[in-house]
C-alpha positions, 0 to 999 in steps of 0.5 A: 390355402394355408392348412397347417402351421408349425412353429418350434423354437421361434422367438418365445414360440417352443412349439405351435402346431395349427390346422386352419381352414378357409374363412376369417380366422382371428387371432386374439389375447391379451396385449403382449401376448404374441399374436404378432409373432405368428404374423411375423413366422409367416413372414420368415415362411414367406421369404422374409429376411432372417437372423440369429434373433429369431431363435429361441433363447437355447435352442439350435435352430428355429423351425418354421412349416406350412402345408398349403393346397395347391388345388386353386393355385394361380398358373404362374406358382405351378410354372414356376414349381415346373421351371425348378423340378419341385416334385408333388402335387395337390398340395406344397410343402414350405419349410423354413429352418434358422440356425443359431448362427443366422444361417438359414434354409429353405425347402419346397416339398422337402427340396432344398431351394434359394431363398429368393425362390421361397420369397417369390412363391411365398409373394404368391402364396400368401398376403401380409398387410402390417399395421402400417400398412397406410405409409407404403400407400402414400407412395405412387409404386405402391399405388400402381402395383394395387391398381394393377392387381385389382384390375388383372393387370399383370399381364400386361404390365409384363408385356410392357416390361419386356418390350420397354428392355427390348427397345432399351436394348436397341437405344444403347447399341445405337447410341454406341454406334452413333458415338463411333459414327462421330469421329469415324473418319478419324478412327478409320484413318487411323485403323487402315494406317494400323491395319497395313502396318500389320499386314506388310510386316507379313508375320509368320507362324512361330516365326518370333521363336525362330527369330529369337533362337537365331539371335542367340546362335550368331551372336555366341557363333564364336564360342560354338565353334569352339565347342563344336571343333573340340568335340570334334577333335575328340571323337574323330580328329585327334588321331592319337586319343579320339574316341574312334581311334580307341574304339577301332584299337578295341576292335582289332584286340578283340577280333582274334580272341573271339575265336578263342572265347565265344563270350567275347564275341558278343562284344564285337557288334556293340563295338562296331555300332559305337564306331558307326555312331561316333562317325556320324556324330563326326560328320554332323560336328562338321556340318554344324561348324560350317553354318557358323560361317556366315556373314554379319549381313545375316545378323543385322537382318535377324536384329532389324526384323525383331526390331521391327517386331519389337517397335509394333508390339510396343504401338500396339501395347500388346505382347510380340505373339499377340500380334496376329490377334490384334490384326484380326481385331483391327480388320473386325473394327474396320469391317464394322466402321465401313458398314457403320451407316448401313447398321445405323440405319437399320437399328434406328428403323428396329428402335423406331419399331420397338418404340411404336410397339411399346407404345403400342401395348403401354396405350392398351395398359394406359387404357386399362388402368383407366378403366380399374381406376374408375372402378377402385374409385367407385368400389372404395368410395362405397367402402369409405361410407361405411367406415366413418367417412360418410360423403367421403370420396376416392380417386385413382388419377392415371395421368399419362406423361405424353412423350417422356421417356417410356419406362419399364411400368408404362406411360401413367402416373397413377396417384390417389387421391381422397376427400374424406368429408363432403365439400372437400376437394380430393387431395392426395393420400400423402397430404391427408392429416388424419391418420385414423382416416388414412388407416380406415382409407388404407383398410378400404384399398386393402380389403378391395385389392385383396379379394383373392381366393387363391392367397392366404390373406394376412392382416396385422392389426389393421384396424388399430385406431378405429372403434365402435361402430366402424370397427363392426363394419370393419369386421363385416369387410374382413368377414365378407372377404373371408366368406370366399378366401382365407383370411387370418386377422390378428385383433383387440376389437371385439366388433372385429373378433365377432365376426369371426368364422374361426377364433384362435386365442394366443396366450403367454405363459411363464414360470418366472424363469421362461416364457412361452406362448400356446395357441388354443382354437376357441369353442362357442363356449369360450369365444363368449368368454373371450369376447367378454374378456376384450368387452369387460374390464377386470371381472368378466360380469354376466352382462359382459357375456351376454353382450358377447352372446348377442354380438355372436348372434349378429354377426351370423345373421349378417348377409353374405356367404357361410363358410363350412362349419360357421354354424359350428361357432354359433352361440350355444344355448343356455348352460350348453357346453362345447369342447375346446379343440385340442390343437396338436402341441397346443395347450388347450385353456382350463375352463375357467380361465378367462373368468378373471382377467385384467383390463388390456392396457390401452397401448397395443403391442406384440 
């Protein structure tokens, strides 16, 4: 249940700050005055979509709060706050915040969350019918989400679901393998041919390095030698000037004047360390320059083995390194296509299982519907008397589709069907010409597949084109659905508006340069006043508000449930008065201000 509001800087809305409380509260004015606008903010609370529109004109950002209490909340809201870590209890806080700039973030409990995330607990949370709402219902999805929330079938319907993706599942992977089963013979030709080719070239690790190093050694082998013969000759060969040769003359010069002068003799190991060294570099020139001396035999078999290399990489359309990847991947396939007959057949045996549980479940839905669709069909039949469509009939077909292909919602076609005038034979809602018929239709199904005390149910001018008597019976409806939930209703019918537990009036103010909309709770006292308003014409008169009065009276003594503190909104006794409550941020109205107010025009807007 929806417990506070808070609006700032939404649309012309500055600042609305509301406590609500179970039962039918309405919310009325004059037309154009805004009512429509908090709808739309409880929308935006709920995970609508958003834009930079919503903004007031000047303002940063638009700001939109709601407090709910979680003491009746369904399982599948506390699951899903568990599954998120969204910390608290008892009570949820919901926040939505618009930039300027379109941007927007959500909060649960002070926690920032996705906006998808807000979307699914405000779809829990809270109810919103529109004013046309009767054109989603000519539609068959909307027609089967109404008849499984009526009848609990949620649940159900989830099972179906998961075992409809589960054999979905399965019917793909066997038509692949069934797809490679057809020109097995072929394709396994083909990757054994593949697979051998492969495996005879017998590739080493990190031999294609090797290969290609090698290469490029004998085809220079001419200039290597070269360059190691003269190195060579200038580190040891050339006996006149070669390295050695000077490093051993340095030695003999040194040795006898070490004797003399200790420094000098410190001298002496380094010396003899280069000469070792040169030496060895010697000897290693030497070993190098004789592996140069190989036959050309060698380099055509280097050129041959990276040919061959080449040439499979090239087949393969992969690099010379990936080789060895794309044999194991060939032998993978092959494995696969040996056993491809013994796995198709134990896919086609876990399809047909899968097919017979989802028949299964989707037979036991298909049962269930049946049974809710006879009683929707009774229940908005009753409705249908009531509301000006006397002798009016209602019917909720669940035709199964046989063996069609199972889908994710079950094996039904659910189509509703109505006669709105005894003889007639039911015809289906999109085929119905009158729209007034359809709207009050609409209004039945609503109000049936709404009873739910654990949503805040919200309903936008539904009641637009009915009137008179069968706007009473409207508000008895809406009044009786809030005797046990909380329901917010915005209205122009007085019939409506008296049945009210709690009435709210919405009021647009402007100074000629602004313009802003204050949202005051209204006392007995003033809910004469204001019913008198939306009965009379320009002047409010006496018998206007006696009227009121009366209509008050009645809709108290209209059987049913009370609503704590319904008797607070009883009509007051003569020359009684009743403060006006002063909602937080709300301007409260003077006393005397529905004294004179122009007849609303006959359009309705926002």
């Amino acid at each position: 249940m929806l417990t506070h509001l808070q609006i700032r800087d939404f649309a012309i809305i500055d600042s609305v700050e509301l406590e609500l409380r179970r039962g039918l509260t309405v919310l009325t004015g004059e037309t154009g005055a805004g009512k429509s606008i908090l709808v739309d903010a409880l929308q935006l609370l709920a995970g609508g979509r958003a834009g930079a529109e919503v903004v007031r004109h000047g303002a940063e950002r638009a700001e939109v709060s709601g407090t709910f209490e979680l003491g009746e909340a369904p399982p599948e809201l506390r699951q899903l706050l568990e599954e998120q870590s969204v910390s608290g209890t008892g009570e949820l806080t919901v926040r939505r915040v618009v930039a300027a700039d379109g941007r927007s973030r959500a909060y649960l409990n002070g926690q920032t969350v996705p906006v998808q995330l807000l979307r699914e607990a405000g779809n829990i949370l809270i109810d919103i019918h529109g004013q046309h709402e009767f054109q989603s219902l000519t539609r068959s999805a909307a027609q089967r989400t109404l008849l499984d929330g009526y009848g609990s079938l949620t649940g159900l319907t989830t099972q179906v679901g998961t075992a409809h993706r589960e054999w979905l599942e399965l019917l793909n992977r066997t038509l692949e393998l069934e797809s490679k089963a057809r020109d097995r013979d072929t394709r396994l030709e083909l990757l054994r041919y593949q697979a051998q080719e492969l495996q005879a070239l017998q590739l080493k690790a990190g031999e294609i390095d090797a290969l290609g190093e090698e290469r490029a050694r004998l085809a220079n082998r001419g200039r290597l030698a070269q360059g190691a013969q003269t190195a060579l000759a200038e580190l040891y060969e050339n006996e006149a000037a070669s390295a050695h040769a000077g490093v051993s003359r340095a030695l003999q010069a040194l040795r006898g004047l070490a004797a003399l002068d200790g420094k000098l003799a410190a001298v002496l190991p380094m010396l003899e360390e280069a000469s070792i060294q040169v030496r060895e570099a010697a000897r290693e020139l030497e070993r190098y320059r004789e592996t140069l001396d190989v036959d050309a035999a060698r380099q055509d078999e280097v050129e041959r083995r990276l040919a061959a290399i080449e040439e499979l990489s090239r087949k393969h359309r992969v690099a010379a390194g990936e080789l060895d990847e794309r044999a194991r991947q060939l032998a993978v396939e092959l494995a696969t296509l040996e056993r491809a007959e013994t796995d198709l057949a134990t896919l086609r045996k876990e399809l047909a299982a899968a097919l017979q549980a989802y028949r299964a479940q989707a037979q036991e839905l298909s049962g269930r519907r049946a049974g809710a669709a006879a009683a929707l069909a009774r229940d908005i039949s009753a409705r249908m008397q009531t509301l000006g469509m006397s002798g009016g009939r209602f019917e909720a077909d669940v035709t199964q589709q046989g063996n069609a292909d199972p889908t994710e919602h079950g094996i039904d076609q659910i189509e509703f069907r109505v006669s709105a005038n005894p003889g007639q034979p039911p015809r289906a809602l999109a085929k119905v010409a009158s729209g007034g018929e359809l709207a009050r239709l609409s209004l039945a199904v609503q109000v049936a597949c709404s009873a739910d005390a654990t949503r805040c149910m919200v309903f936008d001018e539904v009641d637009a084109g009915i009137g008179g008597a069968v706007a009473e019976i409207v508000g008895r409806e809406l009044r009786a659905l809030g005797a046990g939930a909380q329901v917010l209703c915005v209205t122009h019918l007085p019939q409506v508006a008296c049945q009210a537990h709690h009435q709210l009036r919405v009021t647009k103010l402007t100074d000629g340069r602004t313009t802003r909309i204050t949202v005051s709770e209204l006392s007995a006292k003033d809910r004469v006043e204001e019913l008198a308003r939306m009965l009379g014409g320009i002047e409010v008169s006496g018998k206007a508000r006696e009227h009121a009065r009366e209509m008050l009276h009645a809709a108290t003594l209209v059987p049913g449930k009370a609503v704590r503190g319904e008797a607070d909104h009883a009509p007051p006794a003569s020359g009684e008065t009743t403060p006006v409550a002063t909602l937080r941020g709300v301007v409260p109205p003077a006393e005397d201000e529905t004294v004179r107010q122009p007849r609303p025009p006959a359009a309705r807007g926002r």
